[in-house]
mmCIF file of the C-alpha atoms, coordinates in Angstrom:
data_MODEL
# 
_entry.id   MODEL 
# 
loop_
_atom_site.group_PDB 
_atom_site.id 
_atom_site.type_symbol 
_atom_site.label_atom_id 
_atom_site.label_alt_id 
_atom_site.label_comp_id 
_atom_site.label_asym_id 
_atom_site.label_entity_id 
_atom_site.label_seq_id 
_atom_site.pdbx_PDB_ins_code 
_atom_site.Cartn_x 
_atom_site.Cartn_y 
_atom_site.Cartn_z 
_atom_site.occupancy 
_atom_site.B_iso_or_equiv 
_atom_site.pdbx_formal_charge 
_atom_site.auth_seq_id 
_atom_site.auth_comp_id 
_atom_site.auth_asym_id 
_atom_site.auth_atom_id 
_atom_site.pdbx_PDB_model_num 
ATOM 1   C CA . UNK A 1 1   ? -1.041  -17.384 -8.348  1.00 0.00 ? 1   UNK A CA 1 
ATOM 2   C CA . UNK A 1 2   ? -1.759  -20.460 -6.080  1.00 0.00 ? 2   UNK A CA 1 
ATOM 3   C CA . UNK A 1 3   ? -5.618  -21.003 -5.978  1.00 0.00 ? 3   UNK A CA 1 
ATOM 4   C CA . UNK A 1 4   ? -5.117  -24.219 -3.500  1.00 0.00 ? 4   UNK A CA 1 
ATOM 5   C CA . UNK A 1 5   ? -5.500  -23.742 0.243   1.00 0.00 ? 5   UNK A CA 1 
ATOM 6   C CA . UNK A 1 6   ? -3.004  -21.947 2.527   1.00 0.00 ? 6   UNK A CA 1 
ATOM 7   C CA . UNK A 1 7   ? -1.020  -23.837 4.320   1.00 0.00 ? 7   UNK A CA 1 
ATOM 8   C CA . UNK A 1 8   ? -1.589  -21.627 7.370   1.00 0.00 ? 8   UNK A CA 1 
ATOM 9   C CA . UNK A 1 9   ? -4.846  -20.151 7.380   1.00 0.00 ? 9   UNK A CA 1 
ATOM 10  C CA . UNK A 1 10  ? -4.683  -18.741 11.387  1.00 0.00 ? 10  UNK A CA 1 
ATOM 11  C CA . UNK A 1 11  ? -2.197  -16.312 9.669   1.00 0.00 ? 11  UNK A CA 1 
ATOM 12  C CA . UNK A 1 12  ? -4.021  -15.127 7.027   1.00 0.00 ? 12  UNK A CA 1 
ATOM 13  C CA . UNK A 1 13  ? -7.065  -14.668 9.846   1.00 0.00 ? 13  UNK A CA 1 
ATOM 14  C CA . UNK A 1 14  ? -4.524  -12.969 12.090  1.00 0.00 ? 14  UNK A CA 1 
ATOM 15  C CA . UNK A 1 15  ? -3.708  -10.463 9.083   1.00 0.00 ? 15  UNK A CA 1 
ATOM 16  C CA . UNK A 1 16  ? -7.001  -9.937  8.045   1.00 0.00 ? 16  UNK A CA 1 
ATOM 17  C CA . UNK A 1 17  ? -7.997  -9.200  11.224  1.00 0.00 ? 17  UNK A CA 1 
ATOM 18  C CA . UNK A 1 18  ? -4.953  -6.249  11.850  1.00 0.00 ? 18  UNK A CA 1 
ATOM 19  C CA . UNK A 1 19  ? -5.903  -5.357  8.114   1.00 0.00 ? 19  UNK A CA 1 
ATOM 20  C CA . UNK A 1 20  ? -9.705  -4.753  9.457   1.00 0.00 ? 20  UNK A CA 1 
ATOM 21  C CA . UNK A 1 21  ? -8.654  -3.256  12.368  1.00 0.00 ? 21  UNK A CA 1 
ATOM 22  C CA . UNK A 1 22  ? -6.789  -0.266  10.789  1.00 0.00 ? 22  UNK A CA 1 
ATOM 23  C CA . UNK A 1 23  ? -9.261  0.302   8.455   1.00 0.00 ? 23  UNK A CA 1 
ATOM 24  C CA . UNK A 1 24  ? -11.192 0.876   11.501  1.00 0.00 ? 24  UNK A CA 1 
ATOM 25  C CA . UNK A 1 25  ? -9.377  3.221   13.117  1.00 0.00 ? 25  UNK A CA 1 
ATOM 26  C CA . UNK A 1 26  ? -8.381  5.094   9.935   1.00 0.00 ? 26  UNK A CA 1 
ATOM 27  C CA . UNK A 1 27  ? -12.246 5.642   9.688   1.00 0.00 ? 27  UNK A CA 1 
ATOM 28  C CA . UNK A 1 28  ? -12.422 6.967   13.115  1.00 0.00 ? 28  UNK A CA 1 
ATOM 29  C CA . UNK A 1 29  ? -9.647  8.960   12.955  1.00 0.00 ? 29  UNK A CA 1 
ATOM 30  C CA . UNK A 1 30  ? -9.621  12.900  12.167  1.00 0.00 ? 30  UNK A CA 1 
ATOM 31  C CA . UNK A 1 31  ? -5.926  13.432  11.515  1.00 0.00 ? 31  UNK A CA 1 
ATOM 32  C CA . UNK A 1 32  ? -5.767  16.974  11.603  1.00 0.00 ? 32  UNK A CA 1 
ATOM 33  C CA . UNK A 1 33  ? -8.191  17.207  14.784  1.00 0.00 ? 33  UNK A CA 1 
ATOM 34  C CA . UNK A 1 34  ? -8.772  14.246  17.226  1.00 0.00 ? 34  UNK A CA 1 
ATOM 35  C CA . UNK A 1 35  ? -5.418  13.304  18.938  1.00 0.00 ? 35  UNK A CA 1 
ATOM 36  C CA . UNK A 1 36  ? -6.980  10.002  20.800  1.00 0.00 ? 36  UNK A CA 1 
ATOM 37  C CA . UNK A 1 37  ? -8.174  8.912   17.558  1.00 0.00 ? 37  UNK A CA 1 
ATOM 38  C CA . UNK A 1 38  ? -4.223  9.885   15.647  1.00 0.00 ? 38  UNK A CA 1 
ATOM 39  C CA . UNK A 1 39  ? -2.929  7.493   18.578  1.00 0.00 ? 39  UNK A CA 1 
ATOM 40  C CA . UNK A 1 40  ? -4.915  5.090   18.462  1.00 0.00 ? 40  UNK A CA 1 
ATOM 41  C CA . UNK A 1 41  ? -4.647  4.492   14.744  1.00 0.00 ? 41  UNK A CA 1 
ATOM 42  C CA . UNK A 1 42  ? -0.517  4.707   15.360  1.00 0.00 ? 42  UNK A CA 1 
ATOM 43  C CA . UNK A 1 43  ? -0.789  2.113   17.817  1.00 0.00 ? 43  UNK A CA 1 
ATOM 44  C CA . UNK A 1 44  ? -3.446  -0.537  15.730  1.00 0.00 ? 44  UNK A CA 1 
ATOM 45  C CA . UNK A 1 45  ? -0.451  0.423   13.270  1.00 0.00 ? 45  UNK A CA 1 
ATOM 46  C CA . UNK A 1 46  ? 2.482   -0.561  15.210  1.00 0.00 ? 46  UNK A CA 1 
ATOM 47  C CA . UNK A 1 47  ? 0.663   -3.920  16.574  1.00 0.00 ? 47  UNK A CA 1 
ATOM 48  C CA . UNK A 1 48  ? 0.103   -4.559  12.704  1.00 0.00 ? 48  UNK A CA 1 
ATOM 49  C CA . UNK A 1 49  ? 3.765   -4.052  11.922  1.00 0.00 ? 49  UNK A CA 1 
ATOM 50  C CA . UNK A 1 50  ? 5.108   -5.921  15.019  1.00 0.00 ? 50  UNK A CA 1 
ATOM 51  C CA . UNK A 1 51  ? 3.174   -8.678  13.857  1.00 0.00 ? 51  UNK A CA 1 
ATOM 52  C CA . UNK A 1 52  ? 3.808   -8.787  10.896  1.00 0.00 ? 52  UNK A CA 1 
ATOM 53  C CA . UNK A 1 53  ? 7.389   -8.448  11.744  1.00 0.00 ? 53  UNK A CA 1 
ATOM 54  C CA . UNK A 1 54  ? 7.438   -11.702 13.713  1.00 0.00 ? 54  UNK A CA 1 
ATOM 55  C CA . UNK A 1 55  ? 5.063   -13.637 11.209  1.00 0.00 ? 55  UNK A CA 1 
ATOM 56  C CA . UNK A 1 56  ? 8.232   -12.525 8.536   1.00 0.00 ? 56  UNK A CA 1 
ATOM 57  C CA . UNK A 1 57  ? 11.107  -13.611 10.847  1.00 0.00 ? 57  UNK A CA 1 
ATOM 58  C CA . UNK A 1 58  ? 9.295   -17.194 11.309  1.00 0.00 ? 58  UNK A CA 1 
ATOM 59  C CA . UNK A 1 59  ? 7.709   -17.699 7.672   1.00 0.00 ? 59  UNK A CA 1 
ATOM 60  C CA . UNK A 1 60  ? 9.299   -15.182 5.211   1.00 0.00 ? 60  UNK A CA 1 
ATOM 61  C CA . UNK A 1 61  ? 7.173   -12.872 3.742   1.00 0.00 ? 61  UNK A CA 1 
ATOM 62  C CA . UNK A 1 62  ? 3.188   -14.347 4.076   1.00 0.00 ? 62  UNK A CA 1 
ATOM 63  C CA . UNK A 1 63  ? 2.380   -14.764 -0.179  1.00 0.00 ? 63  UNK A CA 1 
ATOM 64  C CA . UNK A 1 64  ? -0.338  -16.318 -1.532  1.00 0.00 ? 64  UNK A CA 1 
ATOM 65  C CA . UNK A 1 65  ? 0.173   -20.228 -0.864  1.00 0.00 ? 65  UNK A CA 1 
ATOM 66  C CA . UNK A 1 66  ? 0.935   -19.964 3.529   1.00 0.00 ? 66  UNK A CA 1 
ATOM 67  C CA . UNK A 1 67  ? -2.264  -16.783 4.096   1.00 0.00 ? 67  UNK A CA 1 
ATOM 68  C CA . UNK A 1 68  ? -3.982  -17.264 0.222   1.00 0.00 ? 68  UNK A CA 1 
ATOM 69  C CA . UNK A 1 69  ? -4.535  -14.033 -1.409  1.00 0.00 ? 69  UNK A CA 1 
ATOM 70  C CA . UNK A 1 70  ? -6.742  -12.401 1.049   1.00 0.00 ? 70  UNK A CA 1 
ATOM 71  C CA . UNK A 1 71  ? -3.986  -13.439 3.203   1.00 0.00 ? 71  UNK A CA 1 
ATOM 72  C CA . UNK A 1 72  ? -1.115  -11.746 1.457   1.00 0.00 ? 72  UNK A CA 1 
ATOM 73  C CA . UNK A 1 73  ? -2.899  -9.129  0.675   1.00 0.00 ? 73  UNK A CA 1 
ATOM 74  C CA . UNK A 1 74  ? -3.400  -8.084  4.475   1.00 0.00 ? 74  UNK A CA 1 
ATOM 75  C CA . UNK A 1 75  ? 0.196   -8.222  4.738   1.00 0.00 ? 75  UNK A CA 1 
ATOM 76  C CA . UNK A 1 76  ? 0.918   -5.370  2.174   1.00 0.00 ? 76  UNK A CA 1 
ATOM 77  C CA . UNK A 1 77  ? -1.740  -3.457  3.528   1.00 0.00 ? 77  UNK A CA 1 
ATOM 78  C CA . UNK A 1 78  ? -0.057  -3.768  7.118   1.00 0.00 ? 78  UNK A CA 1 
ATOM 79  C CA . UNK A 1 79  ? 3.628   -3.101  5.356   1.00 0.00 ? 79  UNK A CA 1 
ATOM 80  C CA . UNK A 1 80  ? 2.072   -0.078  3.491   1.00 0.00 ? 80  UNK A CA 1 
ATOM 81  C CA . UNK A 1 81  ? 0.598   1.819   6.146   1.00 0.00 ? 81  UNK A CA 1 
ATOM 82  C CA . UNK A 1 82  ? 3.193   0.562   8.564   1.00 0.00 ? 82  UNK A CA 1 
ATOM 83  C CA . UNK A 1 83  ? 5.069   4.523   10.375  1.00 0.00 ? 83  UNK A CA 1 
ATOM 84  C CA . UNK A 1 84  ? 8.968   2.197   10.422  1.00 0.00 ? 84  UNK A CA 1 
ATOM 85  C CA . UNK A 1 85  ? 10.339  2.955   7.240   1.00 0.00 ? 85  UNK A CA 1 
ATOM 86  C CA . UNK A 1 86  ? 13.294  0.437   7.497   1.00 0.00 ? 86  UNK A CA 1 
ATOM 87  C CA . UNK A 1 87  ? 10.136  -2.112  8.258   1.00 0.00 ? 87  UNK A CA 1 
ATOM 88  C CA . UNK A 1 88  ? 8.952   -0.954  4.908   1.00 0.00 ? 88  UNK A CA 1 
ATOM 89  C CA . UNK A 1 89  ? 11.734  -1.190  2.923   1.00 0.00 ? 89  UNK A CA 1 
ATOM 90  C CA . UNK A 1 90  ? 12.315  -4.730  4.218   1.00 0.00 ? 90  UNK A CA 1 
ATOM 91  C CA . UNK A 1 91  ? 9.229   -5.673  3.193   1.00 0.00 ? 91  UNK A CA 1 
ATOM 92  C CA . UNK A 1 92  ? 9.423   -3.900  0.206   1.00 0.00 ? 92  UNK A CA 1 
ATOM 93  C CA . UNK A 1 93  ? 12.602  -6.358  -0.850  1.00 0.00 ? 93  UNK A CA 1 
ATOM 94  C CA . UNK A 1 94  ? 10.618  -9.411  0.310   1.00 0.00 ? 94  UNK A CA 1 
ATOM 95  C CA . UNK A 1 95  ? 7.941   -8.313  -1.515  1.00 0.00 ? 95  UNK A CA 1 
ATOM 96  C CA . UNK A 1 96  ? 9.593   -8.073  -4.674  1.00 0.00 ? 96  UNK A CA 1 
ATOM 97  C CA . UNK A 1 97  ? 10.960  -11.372 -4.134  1.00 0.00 ? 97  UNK A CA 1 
ATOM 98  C CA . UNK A 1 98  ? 7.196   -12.789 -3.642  1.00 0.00 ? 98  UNK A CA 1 
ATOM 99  C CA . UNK A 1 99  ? 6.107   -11.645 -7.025  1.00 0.00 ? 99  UNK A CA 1 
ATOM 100 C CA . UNK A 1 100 ? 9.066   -13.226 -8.593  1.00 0.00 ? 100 UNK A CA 1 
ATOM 101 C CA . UNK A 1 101 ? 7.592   -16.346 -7.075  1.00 0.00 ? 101 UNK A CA 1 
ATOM 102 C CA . UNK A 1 102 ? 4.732   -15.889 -8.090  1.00 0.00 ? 102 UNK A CA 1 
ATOM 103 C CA . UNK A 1 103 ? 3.371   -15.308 -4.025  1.00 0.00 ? 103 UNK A CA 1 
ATOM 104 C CA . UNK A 1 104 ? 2.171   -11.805 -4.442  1.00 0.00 ? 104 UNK A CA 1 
ATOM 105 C CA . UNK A 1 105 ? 0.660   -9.677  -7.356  1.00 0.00 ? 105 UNK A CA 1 
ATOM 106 C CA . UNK A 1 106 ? 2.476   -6.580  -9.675  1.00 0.00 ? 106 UNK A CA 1 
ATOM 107 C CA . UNK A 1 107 ? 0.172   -4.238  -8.528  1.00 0.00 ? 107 UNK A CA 1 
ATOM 108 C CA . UNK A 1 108 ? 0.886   -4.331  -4.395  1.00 0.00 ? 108 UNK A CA 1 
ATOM 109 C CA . UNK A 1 109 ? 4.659   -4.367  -5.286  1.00 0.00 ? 109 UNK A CA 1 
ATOM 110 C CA . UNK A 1 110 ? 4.308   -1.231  -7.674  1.00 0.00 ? 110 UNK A CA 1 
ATOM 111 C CA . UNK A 1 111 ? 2.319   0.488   -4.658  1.00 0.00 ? 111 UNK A CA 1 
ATOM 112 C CA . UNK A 1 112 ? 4.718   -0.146  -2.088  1.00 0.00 ? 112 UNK A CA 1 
ATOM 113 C CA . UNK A 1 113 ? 7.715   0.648   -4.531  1.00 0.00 ? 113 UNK A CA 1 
ATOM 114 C CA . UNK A 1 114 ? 5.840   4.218   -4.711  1.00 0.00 ? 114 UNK A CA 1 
ATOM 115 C CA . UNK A 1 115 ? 5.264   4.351   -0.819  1.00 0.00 ? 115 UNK A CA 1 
ATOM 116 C CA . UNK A 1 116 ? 8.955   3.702   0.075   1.00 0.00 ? 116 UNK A CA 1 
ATOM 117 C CA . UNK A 1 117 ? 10.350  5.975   -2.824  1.00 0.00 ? 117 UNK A CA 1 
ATOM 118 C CA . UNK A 1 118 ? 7.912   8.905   -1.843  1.00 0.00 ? 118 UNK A CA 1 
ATOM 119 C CA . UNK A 1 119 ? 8.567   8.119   1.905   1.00 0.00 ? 119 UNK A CA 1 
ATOM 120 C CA . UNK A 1 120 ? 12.086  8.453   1.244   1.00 0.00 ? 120 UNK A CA 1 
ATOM 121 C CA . UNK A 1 121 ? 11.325  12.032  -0.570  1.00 0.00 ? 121 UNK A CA 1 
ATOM 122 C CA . UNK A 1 122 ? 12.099  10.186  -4.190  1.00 0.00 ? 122 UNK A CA 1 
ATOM 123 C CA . UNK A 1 123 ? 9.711   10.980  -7.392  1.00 0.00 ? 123 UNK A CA 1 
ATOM 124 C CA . UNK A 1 124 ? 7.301   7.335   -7.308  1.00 0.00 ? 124 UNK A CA 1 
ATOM 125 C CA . UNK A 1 125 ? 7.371   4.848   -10.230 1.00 0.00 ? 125 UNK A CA 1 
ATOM 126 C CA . UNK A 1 126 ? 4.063   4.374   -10.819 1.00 0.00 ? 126 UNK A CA 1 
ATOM 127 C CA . UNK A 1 127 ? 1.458   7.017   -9.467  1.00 0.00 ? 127 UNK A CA 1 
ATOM 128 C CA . UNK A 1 128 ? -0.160  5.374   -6.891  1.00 0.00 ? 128 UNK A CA 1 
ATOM 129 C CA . UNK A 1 129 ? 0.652   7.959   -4.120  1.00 0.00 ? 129 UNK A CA 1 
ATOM 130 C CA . UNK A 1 130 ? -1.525  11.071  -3.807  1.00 0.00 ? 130 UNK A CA 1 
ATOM 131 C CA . UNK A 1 131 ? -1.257  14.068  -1.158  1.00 0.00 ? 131 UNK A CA 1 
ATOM 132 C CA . UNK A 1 132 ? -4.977  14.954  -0.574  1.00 0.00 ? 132 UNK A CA 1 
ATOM 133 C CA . UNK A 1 133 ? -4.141  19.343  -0.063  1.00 0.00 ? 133 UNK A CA 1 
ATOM 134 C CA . UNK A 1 134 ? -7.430  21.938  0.364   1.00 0.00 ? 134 UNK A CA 1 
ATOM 135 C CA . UNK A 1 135 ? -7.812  21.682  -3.220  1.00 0.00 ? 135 UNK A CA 1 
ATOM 136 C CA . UNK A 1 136 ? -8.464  17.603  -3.487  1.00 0.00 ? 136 UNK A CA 1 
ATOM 137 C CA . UNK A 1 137 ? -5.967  14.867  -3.890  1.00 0.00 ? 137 UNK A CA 1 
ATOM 138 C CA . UNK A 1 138 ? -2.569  15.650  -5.810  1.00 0.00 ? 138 UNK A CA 1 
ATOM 139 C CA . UNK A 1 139 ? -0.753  12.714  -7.583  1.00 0.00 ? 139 UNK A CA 1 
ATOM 140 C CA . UNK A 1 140 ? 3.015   13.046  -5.939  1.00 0.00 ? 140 UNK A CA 1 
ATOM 141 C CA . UNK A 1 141 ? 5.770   13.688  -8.391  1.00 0.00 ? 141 UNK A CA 1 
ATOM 142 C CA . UNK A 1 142 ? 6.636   11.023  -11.045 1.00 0.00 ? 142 UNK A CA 1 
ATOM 143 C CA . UNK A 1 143 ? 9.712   9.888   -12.102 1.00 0.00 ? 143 UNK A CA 1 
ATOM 144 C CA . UNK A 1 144 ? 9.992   9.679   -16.026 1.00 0.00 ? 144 UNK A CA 1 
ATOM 145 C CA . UNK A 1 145 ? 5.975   10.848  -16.534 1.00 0.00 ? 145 UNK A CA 1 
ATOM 146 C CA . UNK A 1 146 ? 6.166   9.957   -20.457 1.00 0.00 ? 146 UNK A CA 1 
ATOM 147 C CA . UNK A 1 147 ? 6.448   6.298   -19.670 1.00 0.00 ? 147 UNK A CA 1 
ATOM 148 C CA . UNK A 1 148 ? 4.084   6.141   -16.797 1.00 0.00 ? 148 UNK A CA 1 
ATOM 149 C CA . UNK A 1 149 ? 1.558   4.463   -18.282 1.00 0.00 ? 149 UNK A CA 1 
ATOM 150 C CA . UNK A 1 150 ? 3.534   1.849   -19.789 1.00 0.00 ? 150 UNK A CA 1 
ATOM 151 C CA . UNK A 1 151 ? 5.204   1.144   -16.460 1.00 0.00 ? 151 UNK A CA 1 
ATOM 152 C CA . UNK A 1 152 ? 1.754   0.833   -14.839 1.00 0.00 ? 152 UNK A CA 1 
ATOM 153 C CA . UNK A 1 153 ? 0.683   -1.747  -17.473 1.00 0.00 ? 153 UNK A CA 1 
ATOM 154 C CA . UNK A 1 154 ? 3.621   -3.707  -16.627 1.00 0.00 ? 154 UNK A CA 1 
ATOM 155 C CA . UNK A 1 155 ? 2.572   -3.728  -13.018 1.00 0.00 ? 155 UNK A CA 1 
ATOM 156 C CA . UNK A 1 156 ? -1.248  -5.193  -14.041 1.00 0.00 ? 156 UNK A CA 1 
ATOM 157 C CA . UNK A 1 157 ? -2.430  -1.363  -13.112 1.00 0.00 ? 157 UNK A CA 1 
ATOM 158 C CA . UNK A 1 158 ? -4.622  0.676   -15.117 1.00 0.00 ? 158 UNK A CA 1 
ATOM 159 C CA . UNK A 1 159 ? -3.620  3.870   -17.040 1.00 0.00 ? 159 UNK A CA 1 
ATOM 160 C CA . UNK A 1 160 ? -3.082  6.710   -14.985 1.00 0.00 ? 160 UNK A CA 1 
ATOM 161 C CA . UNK A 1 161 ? -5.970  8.707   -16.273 1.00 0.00 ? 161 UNK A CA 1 
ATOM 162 C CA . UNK A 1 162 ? -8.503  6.470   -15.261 1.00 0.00 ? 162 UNK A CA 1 
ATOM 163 C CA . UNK A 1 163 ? -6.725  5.866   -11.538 1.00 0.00 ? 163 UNK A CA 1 
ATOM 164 C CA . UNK A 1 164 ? -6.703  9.544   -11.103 1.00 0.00 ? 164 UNK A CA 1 
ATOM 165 C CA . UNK A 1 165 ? -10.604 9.664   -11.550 1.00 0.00 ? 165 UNK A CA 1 
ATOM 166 C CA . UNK A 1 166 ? -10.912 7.149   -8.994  1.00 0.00 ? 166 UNK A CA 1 
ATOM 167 C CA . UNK A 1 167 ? -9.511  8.767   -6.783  1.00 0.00 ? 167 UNK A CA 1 
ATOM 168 C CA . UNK A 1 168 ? -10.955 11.734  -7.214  1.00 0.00 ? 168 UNK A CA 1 
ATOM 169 C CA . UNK A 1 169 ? -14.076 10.015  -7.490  1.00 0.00 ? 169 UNK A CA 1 
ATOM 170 C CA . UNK A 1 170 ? -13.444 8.469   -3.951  1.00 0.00 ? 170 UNK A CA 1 
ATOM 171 C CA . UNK A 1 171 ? -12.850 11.841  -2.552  1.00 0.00 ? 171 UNK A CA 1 
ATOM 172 C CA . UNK A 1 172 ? -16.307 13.343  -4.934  1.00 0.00 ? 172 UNK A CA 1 
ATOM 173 C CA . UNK A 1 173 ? -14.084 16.108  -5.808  1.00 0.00 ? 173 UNK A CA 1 
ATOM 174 C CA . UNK A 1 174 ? -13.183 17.374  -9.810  1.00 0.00 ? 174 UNK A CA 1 
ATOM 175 C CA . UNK A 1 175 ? -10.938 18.630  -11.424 1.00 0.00 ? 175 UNK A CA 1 
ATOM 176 C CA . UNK A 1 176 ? -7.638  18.083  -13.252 1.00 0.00 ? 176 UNK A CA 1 
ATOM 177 C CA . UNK A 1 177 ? -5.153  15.994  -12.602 1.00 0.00 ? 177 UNK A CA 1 
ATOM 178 C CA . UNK A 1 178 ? -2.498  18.385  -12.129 1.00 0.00 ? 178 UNK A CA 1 
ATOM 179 C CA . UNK A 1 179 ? -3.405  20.898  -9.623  1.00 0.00 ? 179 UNK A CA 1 
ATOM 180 C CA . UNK A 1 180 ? 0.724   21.863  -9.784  1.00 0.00 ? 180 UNK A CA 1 
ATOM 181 C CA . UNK A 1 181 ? 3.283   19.810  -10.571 1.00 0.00 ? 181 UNK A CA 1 
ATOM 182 C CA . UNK A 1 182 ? 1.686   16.541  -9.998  1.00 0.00 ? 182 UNK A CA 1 
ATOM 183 C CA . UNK A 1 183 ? 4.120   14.059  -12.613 1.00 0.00 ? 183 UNK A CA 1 
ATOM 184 C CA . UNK A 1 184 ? 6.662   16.439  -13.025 1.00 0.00 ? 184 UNK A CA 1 
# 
């Protein structure tokens, strides 16, 4: 990764501040309950991926050397919770292509890989996505579950176990991992 200075820093302070934003609103926002506060969140959303749209069009996707890390990491956040799925898959290849570069890390590439393939109704690679259901959050199906941790190592992630307790953790609910079919 490229430790020097961006070479755009406005960017990076653009993304962070859409990053900050829908963190904002996702705080706010009751899904199930408050429509005003569902909205809003959709629309800090779609400014975040119309923006990041046009940054992509004019700079390629923002890695680590034009926004820094902080930088580059806004942008996955904005791809990742972005509602256009095409958006996401774009980004997803341009991702990809950042890590081979060495512009982006493992670990935001294996999260989006999991977003877009359990998005598109696919098992994920890695078990980063979770359904949170009345009995705490569910790991979505896994492709290939014997291997999983193995592929997460190879993606700078930790072993599944110990990501599953975090998110538990985050939610302060226990339990087992599989509440039902969660790496089948």
């Amino acid at each position: 990764m490229n430790a020097a200075r961006p070479t755009h820093p406005q960017i990076a302070l653009t993304l962070l501040d859409l990053k900050r934003a829908h963190q904002e609103a996702r705080a706010n926002a009751d899904l199930y309950d408050d429509e005003e506060a569902r909205d809003d969140l959709y629309d800090v959303e779609d400014a975040g991926t119309e923006t990041l749209r046009l940054i992509i069009a004019v700079h390629g996707w923002p890695g680590h050397s034009l926004v820094g890390e902080a930088g580059a990491d806004a942008a996955w956040w904005i791809a990742h919770h972005s509602e256009d799925r095409a958006f996401q898959r774009q980004a997803l290849e341009l991702l990809d292509s950042a890590v081979q570069a060495g512009e982006a890390t493992r670990d935001r590439l294996a999260f989006l890989t999991d977003r877009v393939r359990v998005l598109a109704g696919r098992p994920q690679l890695y078990g980063t996505q979770f359904d949170l259901g009345e009995h705490g959050p569910r790991c979505f199906a896994v492709e290939d579950p014997e291997h999983l941790d193995t592929r997460r190592a190879e993606m700078g992630l930790s072993p599944f176990d110990a990501f599953d307790k975090l998110v538990r953790g985050f939610y302060s609910l226990p339990g087992p991992a599989d509440s039902g079919g969660s790496t089948q």
